[in-house]
N, C-alpha and C positions, 0 to 999 in steps of 0.2 A: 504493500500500500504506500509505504511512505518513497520506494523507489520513484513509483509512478507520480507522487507527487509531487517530488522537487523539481522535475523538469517536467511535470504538467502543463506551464505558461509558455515555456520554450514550442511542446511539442502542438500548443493549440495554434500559436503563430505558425508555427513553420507550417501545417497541417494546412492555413490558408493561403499559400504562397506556392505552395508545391504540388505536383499534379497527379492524378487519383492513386498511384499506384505508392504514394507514400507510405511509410512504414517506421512510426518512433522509434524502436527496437533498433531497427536499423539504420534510423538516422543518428541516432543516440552512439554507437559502435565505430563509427566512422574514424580513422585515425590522421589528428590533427599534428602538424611541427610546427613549436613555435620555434624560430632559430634569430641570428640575425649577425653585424659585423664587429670584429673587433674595433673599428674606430668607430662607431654607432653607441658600443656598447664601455667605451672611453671616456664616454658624455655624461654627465647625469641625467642628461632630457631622454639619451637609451635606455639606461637603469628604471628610469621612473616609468616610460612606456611598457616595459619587459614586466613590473610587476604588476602593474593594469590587467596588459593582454593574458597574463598566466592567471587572475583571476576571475576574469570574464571567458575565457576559452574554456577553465575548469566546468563550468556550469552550461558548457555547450559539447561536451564529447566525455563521453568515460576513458577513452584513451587519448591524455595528450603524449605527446615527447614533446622533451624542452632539451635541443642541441645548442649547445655554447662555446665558442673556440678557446681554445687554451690558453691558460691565464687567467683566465675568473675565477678562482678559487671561492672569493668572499661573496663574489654575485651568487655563483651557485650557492652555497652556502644558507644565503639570504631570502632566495628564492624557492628554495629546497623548504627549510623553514617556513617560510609562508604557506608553500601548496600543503604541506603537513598539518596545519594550523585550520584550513579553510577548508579542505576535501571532506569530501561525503564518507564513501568508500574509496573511489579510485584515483591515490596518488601520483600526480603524473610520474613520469619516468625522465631522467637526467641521464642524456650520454654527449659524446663532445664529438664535434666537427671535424671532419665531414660525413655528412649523414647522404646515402640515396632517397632522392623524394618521393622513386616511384611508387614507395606501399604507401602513401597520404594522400587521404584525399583532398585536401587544403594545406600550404604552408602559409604563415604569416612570418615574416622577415623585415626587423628591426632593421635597417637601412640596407645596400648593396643596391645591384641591378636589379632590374625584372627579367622573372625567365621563363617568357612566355611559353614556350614549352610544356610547362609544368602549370599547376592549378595552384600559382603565385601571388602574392602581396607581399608587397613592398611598406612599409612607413617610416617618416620622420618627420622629427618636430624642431622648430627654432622659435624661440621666445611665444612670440602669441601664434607661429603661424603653424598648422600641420601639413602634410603632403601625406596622399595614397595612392598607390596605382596597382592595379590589377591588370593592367595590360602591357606590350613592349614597349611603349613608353617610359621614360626614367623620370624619379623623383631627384630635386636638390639631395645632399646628404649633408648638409649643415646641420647639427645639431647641438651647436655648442654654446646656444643662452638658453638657459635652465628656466622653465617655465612648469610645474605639474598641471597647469589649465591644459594647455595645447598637449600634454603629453598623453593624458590620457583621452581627451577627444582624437587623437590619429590612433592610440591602440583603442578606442570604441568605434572607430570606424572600418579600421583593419578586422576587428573580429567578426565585424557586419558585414564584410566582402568574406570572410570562411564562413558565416551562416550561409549567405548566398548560395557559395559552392557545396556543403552537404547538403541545401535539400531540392538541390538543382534547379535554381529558381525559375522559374517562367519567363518567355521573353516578355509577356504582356505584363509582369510584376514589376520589372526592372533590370537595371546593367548593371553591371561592374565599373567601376570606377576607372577613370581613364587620363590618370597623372593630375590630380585633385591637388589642389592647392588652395586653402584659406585660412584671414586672418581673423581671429577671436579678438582682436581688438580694431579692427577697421569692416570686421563683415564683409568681404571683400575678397576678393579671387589675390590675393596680395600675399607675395614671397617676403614680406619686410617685417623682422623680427619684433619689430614694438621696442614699447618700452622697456625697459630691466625692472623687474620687480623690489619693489622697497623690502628692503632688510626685516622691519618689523612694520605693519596693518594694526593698528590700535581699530578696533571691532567691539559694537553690541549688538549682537544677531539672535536669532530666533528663527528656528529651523522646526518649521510647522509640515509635521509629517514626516514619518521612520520608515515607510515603506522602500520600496525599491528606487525611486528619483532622491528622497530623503536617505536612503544611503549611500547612494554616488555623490550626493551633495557634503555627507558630512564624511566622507572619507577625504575628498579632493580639499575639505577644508582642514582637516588633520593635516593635511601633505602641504599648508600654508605658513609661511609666517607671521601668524598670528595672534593676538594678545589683548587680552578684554575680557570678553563674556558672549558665552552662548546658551540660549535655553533648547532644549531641542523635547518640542510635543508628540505626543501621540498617545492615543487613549486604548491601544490595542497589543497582544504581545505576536512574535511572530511566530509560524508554522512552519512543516516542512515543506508547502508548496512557494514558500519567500525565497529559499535559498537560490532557485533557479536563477530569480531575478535580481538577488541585494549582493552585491560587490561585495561588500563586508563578511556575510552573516555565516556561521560556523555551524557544527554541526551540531554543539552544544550549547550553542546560544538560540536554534529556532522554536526554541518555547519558551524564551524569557521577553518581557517586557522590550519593546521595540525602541523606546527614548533610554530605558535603561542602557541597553547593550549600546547605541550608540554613542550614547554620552562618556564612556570606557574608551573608544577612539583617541578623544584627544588627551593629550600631553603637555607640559610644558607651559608657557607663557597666558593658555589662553584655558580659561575655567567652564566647562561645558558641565551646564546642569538639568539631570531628566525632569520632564513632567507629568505625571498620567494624567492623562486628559483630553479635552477638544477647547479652542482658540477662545469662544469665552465662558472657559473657566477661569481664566487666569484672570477673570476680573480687570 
């Protein structure tokens, strides 16, 4: 029961996207690589992409692989750590490069070429801007202003180009992406990095709602330098069918209080405090 319902929300999308002879079991099975460059993965803005997409990939495949080239030691380490922390059952698997892509059905590739050939994505990010391409067209591979906004908007777009390709979308649903380029701070088709983010964001926020956008929200804001106060609402605790969709949520945390478990997120400088509830209670 509770198999079927953590990616219950995954298998209802996909189910409308995909064409009759769909099959969750078997879209579920599919084997994903996440891999990418050692100068991609040199950056922080790789780093930060690489724990995105290992978190959002998990809840899209019971088998990933996560190939990394030699010399990460502390990445994998890191990484290794997190998928262990966040997995259901199926802990992805760590081996190192070079890997053959032809047993996956999808690669997503933290910077390099595109290889058309292969059922490829490419991403990288530079300060506000992201890039993705799923075709032979190439991305910049600039990734050396630290931003986690753009980081993980190109690993949540790259993961939406391997949804794509397992459950073989439709032409009439949409295309793969085709050397995607934008900026998060101009809205705009724009390669230009932005601004550098300030040191410390002095914040008083209120994060009304823990569900699935309310945990992308207060994870990306964990990954901020930030310092203040946050209330974070929600009057509900989560289930096994959240995990599918909450970036964050563990396999022993989907029956605790939803502002609870997220209010544990943050660290440091900035005081996040839960509240059971709905917006006015709070008076």
């Amino acid at each position: 029961m509770n198999d079927d319902l953590r990616f219950s929300r995954l298998c209802a999308t996909a189910s409308e996207l995909a064409d009759a002879s769909f099959e969750p079991q078997r879209f579920l099975q599919q084997s994903v690589l996440l891999t990418g460059t050692a100068d991609a993965f040199a950056t922080e803005n790789g780093c930060e992409m690489a724990r995105c997409a290992l978190l959002l990939l998990m809840r899209m495949t019971k088998s990933l692989v996560v190939a990394l080239p030699a010399g990460l030691e502390a990445l994998e380490r890191e990484l290794g750590d997190c998928a262990r922390q966040h997995a259901w059952d199926e802990v992805p698997k760590f081996v190192r490069l070079p890997v053959d892509p032809a047993p996956y059905a999808a690669v997503l590739s933290i910077g390099g070429d595109p290889r058309p050939d292969w059922p490829w994505t490419v991403i990288t990010s530079n300060g506000w801007t992201l890039r993705v391409t799923s075709t032979a067209r190439p991305v910049d591979q600039a990734c050396g202003v630290a931003n986690p906004v753009a980081a993980l908007a190109a690993a949540s777009l790259g993961v939406g180009e391997v949804f794509k390709r397992l459950l073989k979308l439709r032409d009439d649903k949409g295309q793969f992406l085709d050397a995607c380029v934008f900026s998060l701070w101009s809205y705009a088709q724009d390669d230009e990095a932005g601004p550098v983010l300030p040191q410390v964001m002095d914040v008083d926020l209120l994060v009304a709602g823990a569900g699935a956008i309310g945990n992308g929200v207060a994870h990306l804001l964990s990954r901020l330098p930030l310092r203040g106060r946050c209330l974070i609402l929600d009057r509900q605790k989560y289930g096994p069918e959240n995990w599918g969709t909450c970036l964050r949520l563990t396999r022993t945390a989907s029956k605790v209080e939803k502002a609870t478990f997220l209010s544990g997120l943050f660290t440091g400088e900035l005081q996040a405090t839960p509240f059971q509830g709905q917006v006015e209670d709070l008076g």
